[in-house]
N, C-alpha and C positions, 0 to 999 in steps of 0.2 A: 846613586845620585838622585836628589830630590825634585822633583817636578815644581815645578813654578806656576800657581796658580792662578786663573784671572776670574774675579767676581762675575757674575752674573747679570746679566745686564749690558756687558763689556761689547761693544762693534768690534766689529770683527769682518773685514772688508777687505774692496780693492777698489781703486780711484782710475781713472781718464780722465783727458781735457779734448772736449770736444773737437777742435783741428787737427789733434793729434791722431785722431781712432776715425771721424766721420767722413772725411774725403769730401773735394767738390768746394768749400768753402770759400769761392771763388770772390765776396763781397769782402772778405778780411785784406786787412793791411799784411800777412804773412804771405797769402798766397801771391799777392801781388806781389812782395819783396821776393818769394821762388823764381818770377816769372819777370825778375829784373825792371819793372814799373815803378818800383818805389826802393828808396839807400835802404844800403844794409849789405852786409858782405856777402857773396854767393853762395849759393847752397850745392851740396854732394847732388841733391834731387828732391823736385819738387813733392809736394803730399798726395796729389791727381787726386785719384779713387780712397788713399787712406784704409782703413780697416774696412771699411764700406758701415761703419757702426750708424749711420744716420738712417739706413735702413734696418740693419741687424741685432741692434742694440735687444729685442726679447730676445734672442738666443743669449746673444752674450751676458746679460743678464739674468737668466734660465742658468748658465754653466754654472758660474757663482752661486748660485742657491743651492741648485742639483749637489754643489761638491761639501756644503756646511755652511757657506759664508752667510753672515745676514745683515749685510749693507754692502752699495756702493754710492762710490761720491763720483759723479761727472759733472762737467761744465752745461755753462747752458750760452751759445753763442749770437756774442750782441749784433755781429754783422747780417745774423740770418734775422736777426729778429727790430734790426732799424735799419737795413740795406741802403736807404737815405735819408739823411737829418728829417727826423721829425714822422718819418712812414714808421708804422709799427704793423708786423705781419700778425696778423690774427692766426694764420695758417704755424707760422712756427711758435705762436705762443700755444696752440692746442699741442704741436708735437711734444715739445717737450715737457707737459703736462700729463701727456701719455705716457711718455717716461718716468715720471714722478708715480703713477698711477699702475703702471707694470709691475717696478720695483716692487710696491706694495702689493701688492696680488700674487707675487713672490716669496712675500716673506721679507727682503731688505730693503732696509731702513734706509730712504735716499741722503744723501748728504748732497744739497746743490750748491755748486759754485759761478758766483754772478760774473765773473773775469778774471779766467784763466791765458794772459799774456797777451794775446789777439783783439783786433780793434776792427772798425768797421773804417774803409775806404777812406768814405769821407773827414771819419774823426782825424786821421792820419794824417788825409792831404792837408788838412788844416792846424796843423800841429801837435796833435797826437794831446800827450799827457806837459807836455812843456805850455802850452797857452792855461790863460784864467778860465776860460769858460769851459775846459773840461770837467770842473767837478759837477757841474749843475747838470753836462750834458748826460753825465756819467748816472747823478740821480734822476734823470727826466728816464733813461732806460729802467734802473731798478724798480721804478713806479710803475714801467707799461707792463715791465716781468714780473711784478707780484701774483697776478695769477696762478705762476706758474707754479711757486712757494706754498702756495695756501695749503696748510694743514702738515708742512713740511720740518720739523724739527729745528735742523742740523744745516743755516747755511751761512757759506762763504765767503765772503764781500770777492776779496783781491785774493786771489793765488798768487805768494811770492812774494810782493810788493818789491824790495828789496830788489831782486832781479828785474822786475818793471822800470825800476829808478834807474838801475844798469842800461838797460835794455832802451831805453827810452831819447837818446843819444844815439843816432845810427854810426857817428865815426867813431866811437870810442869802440878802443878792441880788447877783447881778453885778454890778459898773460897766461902765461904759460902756467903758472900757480898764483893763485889770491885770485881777488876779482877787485874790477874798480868799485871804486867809492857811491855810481851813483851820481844822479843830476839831487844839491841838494833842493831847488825849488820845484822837482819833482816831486821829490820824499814828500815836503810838505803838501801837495794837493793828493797824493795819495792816500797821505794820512787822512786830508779834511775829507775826501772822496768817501773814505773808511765809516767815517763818523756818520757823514748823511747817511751811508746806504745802511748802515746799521742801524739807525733810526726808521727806517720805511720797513726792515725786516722786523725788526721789534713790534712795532704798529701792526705788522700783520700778523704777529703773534707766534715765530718762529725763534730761536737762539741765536747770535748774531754773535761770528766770529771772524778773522783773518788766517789765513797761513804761510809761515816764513819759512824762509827757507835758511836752517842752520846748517854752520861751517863747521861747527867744532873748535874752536881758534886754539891750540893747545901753546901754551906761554914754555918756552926752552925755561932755565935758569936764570934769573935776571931781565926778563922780556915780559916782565907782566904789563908793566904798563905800556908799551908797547903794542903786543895782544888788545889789550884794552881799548885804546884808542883806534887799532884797524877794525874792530869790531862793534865800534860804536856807530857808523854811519852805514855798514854794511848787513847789523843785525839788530842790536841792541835797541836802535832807534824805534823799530817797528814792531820790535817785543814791548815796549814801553807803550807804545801808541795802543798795544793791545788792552790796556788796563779799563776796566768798566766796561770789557764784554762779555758775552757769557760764555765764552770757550777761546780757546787759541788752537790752531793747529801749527804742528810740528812739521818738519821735513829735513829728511836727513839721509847721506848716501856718502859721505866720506869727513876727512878731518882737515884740520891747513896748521901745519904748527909754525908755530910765529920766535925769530929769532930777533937779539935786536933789531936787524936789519927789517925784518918784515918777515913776511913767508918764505917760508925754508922748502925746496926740491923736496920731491917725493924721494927716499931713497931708492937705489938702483936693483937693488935686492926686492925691495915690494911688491905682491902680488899688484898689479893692475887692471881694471875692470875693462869693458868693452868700449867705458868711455876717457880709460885714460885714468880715470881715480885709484885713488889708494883701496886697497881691499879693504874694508875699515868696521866692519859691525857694528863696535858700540859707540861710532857717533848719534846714533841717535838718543842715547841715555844724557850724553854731553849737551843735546840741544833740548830735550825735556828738563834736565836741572835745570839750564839758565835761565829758560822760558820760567820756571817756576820761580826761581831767586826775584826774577825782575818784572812780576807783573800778578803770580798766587792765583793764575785762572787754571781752571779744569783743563788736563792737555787732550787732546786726539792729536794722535802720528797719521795725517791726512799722507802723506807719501814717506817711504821708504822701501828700498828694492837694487838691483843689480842687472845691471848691462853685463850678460855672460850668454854662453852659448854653451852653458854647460849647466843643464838643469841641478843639477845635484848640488854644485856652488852655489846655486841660489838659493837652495833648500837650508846649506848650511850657514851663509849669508843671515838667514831668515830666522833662521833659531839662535842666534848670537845676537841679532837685533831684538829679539823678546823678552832673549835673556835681560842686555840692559834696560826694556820698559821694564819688565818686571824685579829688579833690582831696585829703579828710582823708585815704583809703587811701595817696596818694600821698606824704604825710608821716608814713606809718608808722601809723595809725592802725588794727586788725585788725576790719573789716565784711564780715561774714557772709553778708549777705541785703537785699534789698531787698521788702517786702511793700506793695503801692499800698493808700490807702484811699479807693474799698473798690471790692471785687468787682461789686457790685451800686448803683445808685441805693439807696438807701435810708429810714428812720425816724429822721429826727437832734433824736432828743428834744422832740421837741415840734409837728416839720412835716414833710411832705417837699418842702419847694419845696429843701431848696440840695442842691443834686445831684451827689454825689462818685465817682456811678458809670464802672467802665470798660463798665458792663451797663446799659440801661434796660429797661423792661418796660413794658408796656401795665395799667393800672389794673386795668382791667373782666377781661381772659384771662389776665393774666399772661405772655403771650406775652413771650421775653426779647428783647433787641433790641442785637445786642453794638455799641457804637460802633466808631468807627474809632482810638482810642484804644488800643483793646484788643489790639488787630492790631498797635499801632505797639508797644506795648510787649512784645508776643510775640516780635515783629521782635529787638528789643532783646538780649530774652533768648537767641533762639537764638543771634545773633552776641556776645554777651558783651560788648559793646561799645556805647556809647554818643557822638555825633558832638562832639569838644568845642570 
């Protein structure tokens, strides 16, 4: 079997989103939705201490290097850093500037992302991402956080977007398969959100991208246009809105096949993840072609990974996902970077039982505990190669 090559140059990572890994984040609209303050359906358990990364992040960042990797993407969060309309913490714009400045002193390559899900108190009790004034309020933050960018490649306006539009509607619930549509007058401040802050990172002389999060929407026989249209206000939209930036990021961790009817059951036979998804590797090859069909920007796979508690399914998980980046690069398709999600076991909105980490940690010391995962894919990176 022939090894699967990747250029030189090529990121080669793992990603967190700051609420999820830093614990304490106590000025955010999430913790306060844990702690029953603010709508939103109840949580398994709240995030408390989290990875304790708000302190720990050079180790955590040290493992990653130590094992081959040479980038991570983390959040950089706006509640710590505007706690109240219009206050801007000096103190957390040096920290995570210090994280900007580790990474490099490390050896990887930061990829920051300016909002990853979470909002600050205020924006929230004021109506979150559904009022007009949050786009302006949205670039008066990416202007006080330039700082933190400066001399920074690789950043990320909105993680997801897509799920923000979901997300942004406290009564609306998941189904069981598919996902809703999405507030559409959210979509659109998002998008315009997208645009300002993409223009203040540009200005500061950084690459200015978004990352979606794809489904895979696979069309049965007969159900294309169908397919089509569920995935026009759920993906398609926000890959479009990507056009005229200088990257797009990817995401991807299962598939939804679409019958006439809509989404089809996962079958009963299917392996399932720790979160209930389909086992599914090469969804992420399905959301680097369409990204590519429908918008021809440079890709990075900013997240893809597996909620398992069995290292080894992860490992294999991981190498069926590279496989298909490296198949689409194969038919011309230009991918950047590979970033694993995630770095760390983590806070996945609600619990931490589905475990996506290449890192686990001890509850009680926080002692970190790198799998053997971790190594496999450090392995990976130094040889730029993957076995196909």
């Amino acid at each position: 079997m022939t090894d699967i090559r990747f250029p030189d140059g090529f990121l080669w990572g793992a990603s967190t989103a700051a609420h999820q890994v830093e614990g304490n984040n106590v000025n955010s609209d999430w913790w306060q939705r844990e702690h029953g303050h603010l709508p939103g359906a109840p949580v398994e358990s709240p995030s408390g201490d989290a990875a304790d990364s708000f302190h720990r992040y050079p180790e955590d960042m040290a493992l990653l290097a130590d094992a081959g990797l040479n980038s991570y993407r983390f959040s950089i969060e706006w509640a710590r850093i505007e706690p109240e309309e219009g206050f801007v913490s000096r103190a957390m714009i040096d920290h995570y500037r210090r994280m900007v400045d580790t990474a490099r002193g490390l050896g990887l390559e930061p990829m920051v992302t300016l909002h990853h899900f979470t909002n600050p108190i205020w924006f929230a009790r004021d109506g979150g991402w559904l009022t007009d004034a949050s786009v302006d309020r949205f670039a008066r933050f990416v202007e006080a956080a330039l700082p933190i960018i400066d001399g920074v490649d690789l950043v990320c306006t909105i993680n997801e977007p897509n799920m923000v539009s979901v997300l942004a509607d406290p009564e609306v619930g998941f189904p069981s398969i598919g996902l809703p549509p999405g507030v559409p007058h959210v979509t659109d401040r998002l998008i315009a959100a997208h645009k300002r802050a993409a223009g203040l990172v540009r200005g500061a002389g950084s690459k200015a991208g978004w990352s979606v999060a794809t489904q895979a929407y696979q069309a049965e026989p007969g159900a294309e246009r169908v397919a089509a249209d569920y995935g026009w206000s759920r993906e398609d939209v926000f890959l479009d809105a990507a056009s005229g930036d200088d990257w797009v990021g990817v995401q991807a961790y299962t598939r939804t096949k679409i019958g006439a009817d809509g989404p089809l059951p996962i079958p009963d036979a299917a392996e399932r993840t720790l979160t209930g998804w389909e086992y599914y590797p090469a969804a992420i090859g399905d959301g680097i072609r369409n990204s590519w069909a429908r918008n021809g920007l440079p890709v990075y796979v900013t997240e893809n990974g597996i909620a398992t508690a069995d290292d080894a399914r992860r490992v294999d998980y991981t190498r069926g996902a590279l496989q298909a980046v490296g198949a689409a690069m194969a038919d011309g398709v230009d991918v950047r970077g590979y970033l694993h999600w995630s770095a760390l076991d983590n806070y996945e909105w609600g619990s931490f039982r589905p475990t996506f980490g290449l890192i686990g940690w001890d509850p009680q010391t926080f002692e970190r505990r790198p799998k053997p995962s971790l190594a496999w894919l450090g392995e990976v990176a130094r040889a730029g190669a993957v076995e196909g």
